[in-house]
Kinemage of the C-alpha trace (Angstrom):
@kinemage 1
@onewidth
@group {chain A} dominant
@subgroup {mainchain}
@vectorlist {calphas} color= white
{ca unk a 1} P 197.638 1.917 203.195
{ca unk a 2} L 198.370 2.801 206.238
{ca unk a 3} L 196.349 5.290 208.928
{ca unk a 4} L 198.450 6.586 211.101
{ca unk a 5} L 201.291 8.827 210.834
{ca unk a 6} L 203.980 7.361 212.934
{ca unk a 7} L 205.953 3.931 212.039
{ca unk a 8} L 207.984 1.882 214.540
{ca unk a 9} L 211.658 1.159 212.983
{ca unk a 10} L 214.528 -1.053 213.880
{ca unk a 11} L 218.408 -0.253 212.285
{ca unk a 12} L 219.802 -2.995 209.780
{ca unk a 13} L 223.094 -4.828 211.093
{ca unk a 14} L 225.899 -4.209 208.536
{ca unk a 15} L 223.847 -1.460 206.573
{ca unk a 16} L 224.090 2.607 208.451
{ca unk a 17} L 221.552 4.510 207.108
{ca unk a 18} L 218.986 1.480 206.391
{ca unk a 19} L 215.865 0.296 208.490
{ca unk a 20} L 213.016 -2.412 209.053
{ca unk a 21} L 210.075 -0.384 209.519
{ca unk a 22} L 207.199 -1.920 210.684
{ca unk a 23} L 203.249 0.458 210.348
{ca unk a 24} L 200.637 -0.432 212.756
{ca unk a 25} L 197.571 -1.170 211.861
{ca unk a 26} L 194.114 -1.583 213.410
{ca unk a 27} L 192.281 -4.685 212.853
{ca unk a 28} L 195.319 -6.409 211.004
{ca unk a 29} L 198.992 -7.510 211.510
{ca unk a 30} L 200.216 -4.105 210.075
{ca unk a 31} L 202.970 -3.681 206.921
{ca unk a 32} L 206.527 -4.657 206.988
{ca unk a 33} L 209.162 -3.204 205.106
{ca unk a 34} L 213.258 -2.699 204.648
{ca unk a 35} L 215.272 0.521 203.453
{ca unk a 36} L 216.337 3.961 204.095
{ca unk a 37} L 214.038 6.305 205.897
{ca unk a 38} L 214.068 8.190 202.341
{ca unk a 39} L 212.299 5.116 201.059
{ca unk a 40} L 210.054 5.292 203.705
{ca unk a 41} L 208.843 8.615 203.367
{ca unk a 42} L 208.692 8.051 199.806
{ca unk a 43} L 205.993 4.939 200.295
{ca unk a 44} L 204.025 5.966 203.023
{ca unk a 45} L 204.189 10.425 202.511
{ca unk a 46} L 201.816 10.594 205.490
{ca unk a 47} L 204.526 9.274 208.007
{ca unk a 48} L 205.984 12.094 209.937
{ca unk a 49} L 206.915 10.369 213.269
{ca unk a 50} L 209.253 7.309 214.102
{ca unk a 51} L 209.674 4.853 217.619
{ca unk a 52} L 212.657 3.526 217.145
{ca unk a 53} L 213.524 -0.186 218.836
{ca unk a 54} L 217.040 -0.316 219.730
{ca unk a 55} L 219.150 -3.422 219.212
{ca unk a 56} L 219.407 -4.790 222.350
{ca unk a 57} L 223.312 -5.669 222.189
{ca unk a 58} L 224.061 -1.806 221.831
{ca unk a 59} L 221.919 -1.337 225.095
{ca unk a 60} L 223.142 -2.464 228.566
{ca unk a 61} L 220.485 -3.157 231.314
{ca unk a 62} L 221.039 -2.386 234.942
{ca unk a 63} L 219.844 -2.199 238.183
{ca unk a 64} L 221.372 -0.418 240.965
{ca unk a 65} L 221.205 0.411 244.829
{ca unk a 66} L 221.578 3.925 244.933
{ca unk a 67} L 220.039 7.313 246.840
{ca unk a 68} L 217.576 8.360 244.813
{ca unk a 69} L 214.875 10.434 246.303
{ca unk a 70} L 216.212 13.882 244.334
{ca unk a 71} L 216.404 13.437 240.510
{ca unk a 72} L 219.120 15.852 239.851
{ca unk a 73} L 221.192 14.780 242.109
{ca unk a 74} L 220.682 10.989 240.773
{ca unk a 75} L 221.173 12.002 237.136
{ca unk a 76} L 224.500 13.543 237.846
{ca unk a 77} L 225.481 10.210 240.342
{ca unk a 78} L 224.614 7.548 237.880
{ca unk a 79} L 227.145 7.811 235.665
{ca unk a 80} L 230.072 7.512 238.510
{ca unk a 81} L 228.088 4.849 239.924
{ca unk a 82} L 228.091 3.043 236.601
{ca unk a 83} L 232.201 3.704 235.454
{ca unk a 84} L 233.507 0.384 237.352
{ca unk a 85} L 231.035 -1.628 235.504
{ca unk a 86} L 231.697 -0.243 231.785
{ca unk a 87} L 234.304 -0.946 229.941
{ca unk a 88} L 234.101 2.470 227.397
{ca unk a 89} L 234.455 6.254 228.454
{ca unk a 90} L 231.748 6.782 230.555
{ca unk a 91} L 231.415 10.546 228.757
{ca unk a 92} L 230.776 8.768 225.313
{ca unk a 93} L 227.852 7.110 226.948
{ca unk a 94} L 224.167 8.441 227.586
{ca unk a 95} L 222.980 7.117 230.529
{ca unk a 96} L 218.756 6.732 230.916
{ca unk a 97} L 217.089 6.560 234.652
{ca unk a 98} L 214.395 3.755 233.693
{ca unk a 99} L 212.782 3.533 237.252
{ca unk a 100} L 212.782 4.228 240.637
{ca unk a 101} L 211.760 2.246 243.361
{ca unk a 102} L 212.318 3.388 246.854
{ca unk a 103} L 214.239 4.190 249.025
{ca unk a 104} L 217.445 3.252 246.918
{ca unk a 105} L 216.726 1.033 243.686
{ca unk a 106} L 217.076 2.606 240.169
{ca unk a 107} L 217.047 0.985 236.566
{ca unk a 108} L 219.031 2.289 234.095
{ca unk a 109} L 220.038 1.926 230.327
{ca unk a 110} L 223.178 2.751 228.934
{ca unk a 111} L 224.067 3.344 225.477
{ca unk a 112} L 226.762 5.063 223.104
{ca unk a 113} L 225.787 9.011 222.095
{ca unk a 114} L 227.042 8.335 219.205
{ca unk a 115} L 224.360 5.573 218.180
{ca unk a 116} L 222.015 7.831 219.625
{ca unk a 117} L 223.285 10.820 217.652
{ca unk a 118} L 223.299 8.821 214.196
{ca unk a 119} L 219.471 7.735 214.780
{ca unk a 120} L 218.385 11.530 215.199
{ca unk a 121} L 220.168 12.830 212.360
{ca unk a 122} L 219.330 10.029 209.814
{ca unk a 123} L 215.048 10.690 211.056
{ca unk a 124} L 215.707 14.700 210.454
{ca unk a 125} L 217.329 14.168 207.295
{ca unk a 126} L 214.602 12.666 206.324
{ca unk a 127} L 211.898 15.109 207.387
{ca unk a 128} L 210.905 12.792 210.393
{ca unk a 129} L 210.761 13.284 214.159
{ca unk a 130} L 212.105 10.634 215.756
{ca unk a 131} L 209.545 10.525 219.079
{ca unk a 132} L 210.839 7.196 220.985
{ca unk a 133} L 213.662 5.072 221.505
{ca unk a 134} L 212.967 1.739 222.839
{ca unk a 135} L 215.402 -1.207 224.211
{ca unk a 136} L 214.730 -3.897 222.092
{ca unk a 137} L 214.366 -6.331 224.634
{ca unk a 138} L 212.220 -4.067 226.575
{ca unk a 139} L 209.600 -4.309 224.040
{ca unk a 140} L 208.874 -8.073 224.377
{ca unk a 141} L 206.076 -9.161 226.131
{ca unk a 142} L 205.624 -9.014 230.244
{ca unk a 143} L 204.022 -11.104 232.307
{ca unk a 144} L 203.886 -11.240 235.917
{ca unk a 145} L 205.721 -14.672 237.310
{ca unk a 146} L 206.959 -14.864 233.941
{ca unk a 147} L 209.990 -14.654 231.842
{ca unk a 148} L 209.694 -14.284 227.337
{ca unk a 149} L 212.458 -15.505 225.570
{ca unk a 150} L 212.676 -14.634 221.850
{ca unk a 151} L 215.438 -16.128 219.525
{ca unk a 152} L 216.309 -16.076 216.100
{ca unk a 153} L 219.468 -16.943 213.782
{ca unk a 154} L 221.718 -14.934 216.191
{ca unk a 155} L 221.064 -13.336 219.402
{ca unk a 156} L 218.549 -14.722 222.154
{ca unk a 157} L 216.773 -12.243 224.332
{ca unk a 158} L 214.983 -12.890 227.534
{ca unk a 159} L 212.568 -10.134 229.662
{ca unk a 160} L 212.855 -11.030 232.915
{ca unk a 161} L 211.122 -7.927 234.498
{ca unk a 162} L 209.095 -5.061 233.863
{ca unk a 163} L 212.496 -2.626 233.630
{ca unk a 164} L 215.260 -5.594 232.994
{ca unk a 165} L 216.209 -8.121 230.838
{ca unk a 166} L 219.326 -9.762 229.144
{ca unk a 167} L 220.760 -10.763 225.281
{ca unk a 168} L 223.180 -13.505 224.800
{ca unk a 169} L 224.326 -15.108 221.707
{ca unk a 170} L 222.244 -17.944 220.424
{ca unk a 171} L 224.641 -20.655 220.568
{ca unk a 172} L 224.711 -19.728 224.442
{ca unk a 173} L 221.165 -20.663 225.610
{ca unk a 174} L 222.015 -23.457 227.364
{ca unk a 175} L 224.175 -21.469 230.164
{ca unk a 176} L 221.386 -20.274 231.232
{ca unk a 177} L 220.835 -23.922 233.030
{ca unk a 178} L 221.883 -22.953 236.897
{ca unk a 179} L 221.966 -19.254 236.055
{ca unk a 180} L 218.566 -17.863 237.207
{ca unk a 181} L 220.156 -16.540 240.211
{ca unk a 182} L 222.337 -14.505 238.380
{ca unk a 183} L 219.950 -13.333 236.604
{ca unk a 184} L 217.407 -12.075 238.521
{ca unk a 185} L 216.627 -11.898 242.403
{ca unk a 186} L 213.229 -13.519 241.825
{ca unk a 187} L 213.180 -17.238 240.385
{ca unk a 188} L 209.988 -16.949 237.618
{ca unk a 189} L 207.266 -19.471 237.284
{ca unk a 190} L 207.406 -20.194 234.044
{ca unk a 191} L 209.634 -19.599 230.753
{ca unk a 192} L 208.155 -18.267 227.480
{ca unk a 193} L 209.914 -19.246 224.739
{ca unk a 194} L 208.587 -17.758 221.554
{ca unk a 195} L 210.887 -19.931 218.972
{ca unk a 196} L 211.076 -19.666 215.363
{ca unk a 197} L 209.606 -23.462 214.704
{ca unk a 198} L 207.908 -25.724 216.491
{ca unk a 199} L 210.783 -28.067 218.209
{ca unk a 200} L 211.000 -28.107 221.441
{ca unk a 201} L 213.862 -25.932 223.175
{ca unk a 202} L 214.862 -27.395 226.649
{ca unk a 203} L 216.164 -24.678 228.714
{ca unk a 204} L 215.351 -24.490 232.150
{ca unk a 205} L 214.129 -27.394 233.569
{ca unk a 206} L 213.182 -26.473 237.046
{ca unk a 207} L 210.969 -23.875 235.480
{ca unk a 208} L 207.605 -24.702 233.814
{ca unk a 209} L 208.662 -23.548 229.743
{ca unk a 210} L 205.856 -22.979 227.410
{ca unk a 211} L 206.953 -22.874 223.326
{ca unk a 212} L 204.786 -20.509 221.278
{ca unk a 213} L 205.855 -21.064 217.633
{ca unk a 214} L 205.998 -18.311 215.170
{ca unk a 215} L 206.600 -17.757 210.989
{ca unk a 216} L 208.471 -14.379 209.967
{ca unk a 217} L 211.109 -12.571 211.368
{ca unk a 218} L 211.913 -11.918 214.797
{ca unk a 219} L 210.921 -7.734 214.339
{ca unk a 220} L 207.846 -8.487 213.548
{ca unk a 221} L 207.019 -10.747 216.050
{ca unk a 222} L 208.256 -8.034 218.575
{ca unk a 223} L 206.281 -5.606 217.264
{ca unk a 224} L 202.806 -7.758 217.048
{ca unk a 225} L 202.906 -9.029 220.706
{ca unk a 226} L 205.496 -6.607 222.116
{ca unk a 227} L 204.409 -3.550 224.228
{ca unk a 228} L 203.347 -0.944 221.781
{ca unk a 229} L 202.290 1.366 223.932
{ca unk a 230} L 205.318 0.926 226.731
{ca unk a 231} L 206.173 4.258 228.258
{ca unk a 232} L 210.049 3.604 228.238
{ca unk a 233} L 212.023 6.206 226.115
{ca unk a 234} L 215.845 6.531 226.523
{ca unk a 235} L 215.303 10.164 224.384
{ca unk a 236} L 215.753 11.550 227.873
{ca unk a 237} L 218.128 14.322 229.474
{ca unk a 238} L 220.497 16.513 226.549
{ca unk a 239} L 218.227 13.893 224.050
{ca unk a 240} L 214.687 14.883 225.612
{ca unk a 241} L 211.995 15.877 223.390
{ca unk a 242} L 209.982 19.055 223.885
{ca unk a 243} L 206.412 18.044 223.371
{ca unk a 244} L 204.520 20.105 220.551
{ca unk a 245} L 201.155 19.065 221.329
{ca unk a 246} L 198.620 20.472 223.770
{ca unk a 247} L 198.930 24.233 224.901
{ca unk a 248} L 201.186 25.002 227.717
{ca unk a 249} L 202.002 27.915 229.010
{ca unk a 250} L 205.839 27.341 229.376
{ca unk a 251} L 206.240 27.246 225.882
{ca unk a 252} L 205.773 30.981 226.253
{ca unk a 253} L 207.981 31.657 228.970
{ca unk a 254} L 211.588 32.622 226.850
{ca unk a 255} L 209.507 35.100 224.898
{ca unk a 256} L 207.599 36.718 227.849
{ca unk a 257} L 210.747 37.058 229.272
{ca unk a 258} L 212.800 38.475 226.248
{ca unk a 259} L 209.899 40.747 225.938
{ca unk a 260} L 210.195 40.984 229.886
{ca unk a 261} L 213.176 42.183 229.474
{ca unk a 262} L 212.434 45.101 226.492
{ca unk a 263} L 209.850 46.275 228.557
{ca unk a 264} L 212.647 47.028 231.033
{ca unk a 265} L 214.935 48.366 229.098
{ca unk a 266} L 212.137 50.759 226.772
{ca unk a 267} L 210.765 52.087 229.880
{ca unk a 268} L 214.129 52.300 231.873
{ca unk a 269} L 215.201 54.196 228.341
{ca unk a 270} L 212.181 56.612 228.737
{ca unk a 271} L 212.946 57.427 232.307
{ca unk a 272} L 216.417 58.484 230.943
{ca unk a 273} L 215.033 60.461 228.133
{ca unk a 274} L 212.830 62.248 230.098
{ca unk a 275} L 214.990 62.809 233.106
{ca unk a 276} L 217.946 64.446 230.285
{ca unk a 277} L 215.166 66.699 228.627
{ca unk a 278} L 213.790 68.258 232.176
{ca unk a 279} L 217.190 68.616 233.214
{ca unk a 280} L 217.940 70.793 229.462
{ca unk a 281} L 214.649 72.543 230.339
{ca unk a 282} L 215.544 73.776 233.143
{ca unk a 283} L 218.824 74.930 232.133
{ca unk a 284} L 217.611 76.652 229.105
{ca unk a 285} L 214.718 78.280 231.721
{ca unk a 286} L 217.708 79.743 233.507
{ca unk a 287} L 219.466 80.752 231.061
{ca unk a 288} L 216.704 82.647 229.533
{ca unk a 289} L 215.567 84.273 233.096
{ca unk a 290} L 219.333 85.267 233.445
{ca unk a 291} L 219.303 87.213 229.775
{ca unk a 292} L 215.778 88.451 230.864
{ca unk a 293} L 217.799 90.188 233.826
{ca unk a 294} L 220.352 91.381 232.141
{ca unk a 295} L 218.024 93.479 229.514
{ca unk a 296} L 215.931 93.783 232.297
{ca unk a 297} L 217.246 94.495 235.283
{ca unk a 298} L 214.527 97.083 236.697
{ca unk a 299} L 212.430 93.848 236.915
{ca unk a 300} L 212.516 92.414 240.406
{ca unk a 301} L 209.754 89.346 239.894
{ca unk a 302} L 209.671 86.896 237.030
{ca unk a 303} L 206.275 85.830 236.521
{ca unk a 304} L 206.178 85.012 232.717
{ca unk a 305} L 209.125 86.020 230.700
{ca unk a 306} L 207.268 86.125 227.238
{ca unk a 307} L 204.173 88.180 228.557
{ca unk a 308} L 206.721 90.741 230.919
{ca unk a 309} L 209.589 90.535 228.077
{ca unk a 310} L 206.596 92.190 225.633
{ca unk a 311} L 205.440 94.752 228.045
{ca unk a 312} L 209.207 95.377 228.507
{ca unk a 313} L 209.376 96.894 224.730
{ca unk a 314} L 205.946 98.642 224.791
{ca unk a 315} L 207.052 100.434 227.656
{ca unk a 316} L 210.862 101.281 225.567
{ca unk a 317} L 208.588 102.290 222.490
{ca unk a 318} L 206.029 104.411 224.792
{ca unk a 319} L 209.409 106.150 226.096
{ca unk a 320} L 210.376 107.325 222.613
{ca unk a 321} L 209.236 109.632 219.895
{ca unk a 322} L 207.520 108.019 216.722
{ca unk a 323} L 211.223 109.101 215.203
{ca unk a 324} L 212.964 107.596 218.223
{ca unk a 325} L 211.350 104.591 217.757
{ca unk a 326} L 211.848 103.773 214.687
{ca unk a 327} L 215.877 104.591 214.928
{ca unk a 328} L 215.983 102.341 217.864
{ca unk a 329} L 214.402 99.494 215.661
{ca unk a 330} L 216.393 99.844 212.854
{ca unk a 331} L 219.643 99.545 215.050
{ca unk a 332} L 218.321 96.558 217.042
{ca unk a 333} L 217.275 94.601 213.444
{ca unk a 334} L 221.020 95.637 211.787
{ca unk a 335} L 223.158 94.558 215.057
{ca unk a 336} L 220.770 91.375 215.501
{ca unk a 337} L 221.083 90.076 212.419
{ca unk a 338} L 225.085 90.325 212.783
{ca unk a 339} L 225.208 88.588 215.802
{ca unk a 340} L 222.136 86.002 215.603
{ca unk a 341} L 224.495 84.224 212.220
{ca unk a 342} L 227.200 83.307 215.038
{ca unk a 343} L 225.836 80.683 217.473
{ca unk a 344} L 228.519 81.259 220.195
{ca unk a 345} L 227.611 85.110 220.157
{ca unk a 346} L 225.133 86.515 222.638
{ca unk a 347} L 223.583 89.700 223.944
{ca unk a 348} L 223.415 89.575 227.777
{ca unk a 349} L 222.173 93.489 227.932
{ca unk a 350} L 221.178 96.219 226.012
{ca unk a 351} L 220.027 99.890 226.483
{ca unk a 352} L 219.223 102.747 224.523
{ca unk a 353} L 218.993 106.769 225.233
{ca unk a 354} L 219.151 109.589 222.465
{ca unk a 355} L 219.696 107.838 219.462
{ca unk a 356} L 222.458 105.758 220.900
{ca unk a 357} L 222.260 101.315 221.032
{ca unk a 358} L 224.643 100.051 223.370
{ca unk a 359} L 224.776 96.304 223.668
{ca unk a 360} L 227.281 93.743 225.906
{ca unk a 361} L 228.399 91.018 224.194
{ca unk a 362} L 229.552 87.988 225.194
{ca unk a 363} L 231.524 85.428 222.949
{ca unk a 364} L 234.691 83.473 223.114
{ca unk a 365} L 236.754 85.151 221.399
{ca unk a 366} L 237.786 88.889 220.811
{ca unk a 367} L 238.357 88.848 217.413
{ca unk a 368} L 234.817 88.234 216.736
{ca unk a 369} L 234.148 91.388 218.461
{ca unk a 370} L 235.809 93.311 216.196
{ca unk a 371} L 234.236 91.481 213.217
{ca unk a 372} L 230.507 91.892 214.338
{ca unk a 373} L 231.512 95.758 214.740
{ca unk a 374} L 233.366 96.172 210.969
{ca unk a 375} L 230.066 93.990 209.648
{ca unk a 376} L 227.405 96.694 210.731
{ca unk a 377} L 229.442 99.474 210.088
{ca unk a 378} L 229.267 98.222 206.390
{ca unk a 379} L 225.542 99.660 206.596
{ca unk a 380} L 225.225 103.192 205.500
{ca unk a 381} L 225.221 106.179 207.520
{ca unk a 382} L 225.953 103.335 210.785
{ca unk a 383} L 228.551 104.071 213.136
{ca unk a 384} L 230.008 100.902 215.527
{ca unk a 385} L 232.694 101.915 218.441
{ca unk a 386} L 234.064 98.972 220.332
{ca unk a 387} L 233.765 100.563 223.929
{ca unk a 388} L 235.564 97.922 226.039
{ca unk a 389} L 236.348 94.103 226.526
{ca unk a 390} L 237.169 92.167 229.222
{ca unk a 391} L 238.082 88.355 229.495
{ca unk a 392} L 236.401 85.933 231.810
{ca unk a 393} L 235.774 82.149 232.477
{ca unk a 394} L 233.629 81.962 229.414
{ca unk a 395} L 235.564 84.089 226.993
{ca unk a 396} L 235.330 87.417 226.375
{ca unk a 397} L 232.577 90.091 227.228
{ca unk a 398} L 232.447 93.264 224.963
{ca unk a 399} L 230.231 96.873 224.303
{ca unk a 400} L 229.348 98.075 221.675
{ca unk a 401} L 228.316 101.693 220.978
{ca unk a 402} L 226.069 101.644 217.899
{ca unk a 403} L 224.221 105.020 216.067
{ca unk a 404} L 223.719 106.597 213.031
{ca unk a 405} L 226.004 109.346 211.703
{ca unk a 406} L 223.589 111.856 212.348
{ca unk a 407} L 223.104 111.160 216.125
């Protein structure tokens, strides 16, 4: 069984949606296998990441002399500096910065989204992350000096460099003869040629070629003497990865800002709040001191309008016989209960002398006037004349004359 968690897989020509799969193993030349990623997960449960080698006829190798010392910049270039020499829509392409060697050389892959799309899909379907995607060729063996050329029944591929390398049909290795040039700037050493039986292959025979025979298929040599651990991935740009290992505090960065952003907006909401009640405070303040005037008007100073507003009525009471009093109350309670059940009805002054209530009214309209005064005339032995009205800005301000029968 296998120990680790991740699997390297290669698609099957002629059947979407099916794999070789290849496990890595330590000590031992690993497990082989062939099927949908389904089957996978349902032999080996433990895999939950994939590195994916990609056929290297649906990847095309190049390098190119351009400006490269700003990144962004480059990424945006490449693709214009690529159109002449593709022969599809250069927007159906992704296009992968490999390297960078100053001041003006850059390797790139190119291959079609929608390869790339299908690969990413069928690995989440399948619960899996798919973590790399490799050029095929770009996973042979490198040697300085040194060229590897793996064949099998149909394609030959040859690494001719760290970030390049070429695939040409089998039944066209022997136009490489006379070629090298074309093929790379630097002439290599030696050619090796990692052949599926022992015969000899003559390719190149200026260059020093070493055979290295090998049993099994052409995968699975890859994967056994390839570059396992290669840092090439063409899952880069709209196809990057975010890593989910290791902390890092950018992963926090769209939530400290959303919550950035509430702080704002709670505290800015606050201000408001607060702001809008001061601002009813103070009008209500005024209001009240202007009432406390109106009753009041002997009052010059307004220190505190609750304890003054109290000493107000002792001083009325004090003024007044026991039987005084008490008539004066009784008047106040019958007219204030009137008007205190109509919101939009207020007293703005009052006064009292020998038995007799008289209160100004203000409300906005002058029929209520004449209702408050036939509503506490309905009490017994209570007499209500409407003394005068007048109409202003804010409706209408009335007096009423209010005693008993008797007075």
């Amino acid at each position: 069984m296998p120990v680790t968690d991740s699997a390297w897989i290669t698609p099957l020509d002629g059947n979407e949606g099916h794999y070789r799969w290849y496990l890595p193993q330590p000590e031992s030349c690993g497990e082989e296998g062939r099927g949908s990623l389904t089957e996978l997960t349902e032999k080996h449960p433990g895999i939950r990441r994939l590195n994916l080698l990609a056929p290297s006829e649906d990847v095309s190798l190049f390098k190119l002399n351009i400006p490269n010392r700003n990144r962004t910049v480059l990424d945006k270039a490449l693709p214009f500096a690529l159109e002449e020499r593709l022969a599809e829509d250069v927007e159906e392409l992704h296009v992968t910065v490999l390297h960078r060697e100053a001041p003006d050389t850059v390797y790139a892959a190119v291959i079609k989204k929608s390869l790339m799309k299908r690969w990413i899909e069928d690995a989440g379907e399948s619960g899996l992350t798919l973590n790399r995607i490799v050029p095929e060729v770009l996973a042979l063996p490198q040697t300085d000096q040194a060229w590897h050329l793996v064949t099998d029944e149909n394609i030959s591929m040859i690494r001719t460099g760290p970030w390049s390398g070429i695939t040409i049909d089998r039944t066209q290795i022997q136009s490489l003869k006379g070629r090298i040039t074309e093929i790379s700037e630097e002439k290599p050493d030696r050619l090796i040629c990692w052949l599926p039986a022992p015969d000899s292959l003559e390719i190149l025979s200026e260059i020093q070629q070493v055979n290295q025979a090998y049993e099994g298929a052409l995968f699975y040599k890859i994967m056994t003497d390839g570059e396992l651990n290669s840092a090439i991935n063409l899952l880069q740009g709209e196809y990057a990865r975010r890593s989910d290992s290791g902390w890092s505090p950018r992963r926090f960065l769209p939530a400290a800002a959303v919550l950035a952003s509430a702080l704002v907006l709670h505290l800015g909401f606050n201000l408001y709040e607060i702001s809008r009640l001061s601002s009813q405070i103070e009008s209500q303040k005024a209001s009240v001191e202007q009432r406390f005037r109106a009753l009041f008007p002997e009052i010059n100073r307004i220190v505190d309008i609750e304890v003054q507003s109290r000493q107000a009525l002792e001083k009325l009471k004090a003024g007044a016989g026991v039987a005084e009093r008490g008539q004066f109350f009784q008047l106040l309670g019958l007219a204030g209960r009137t008007i205190n059940s109509r919101p939009d009805v207020q007293i703005t002054s009052l006064s009292y002398d020998n038995g007799v209530l008289q209160l100004q009214i203000s409300t906005k309209e002058l029929v209520q006037l004449d209702t408050i005064r036939t509503e506490i005339e309905k009490h017994r032995d209570i007499s209500v004349e409407l003394v005068s009205a007048t109409s202003n800005e804010q409706g209408v301000s009335g007096r009423l004359r209010i005693s008993t029968s008797q007075s």
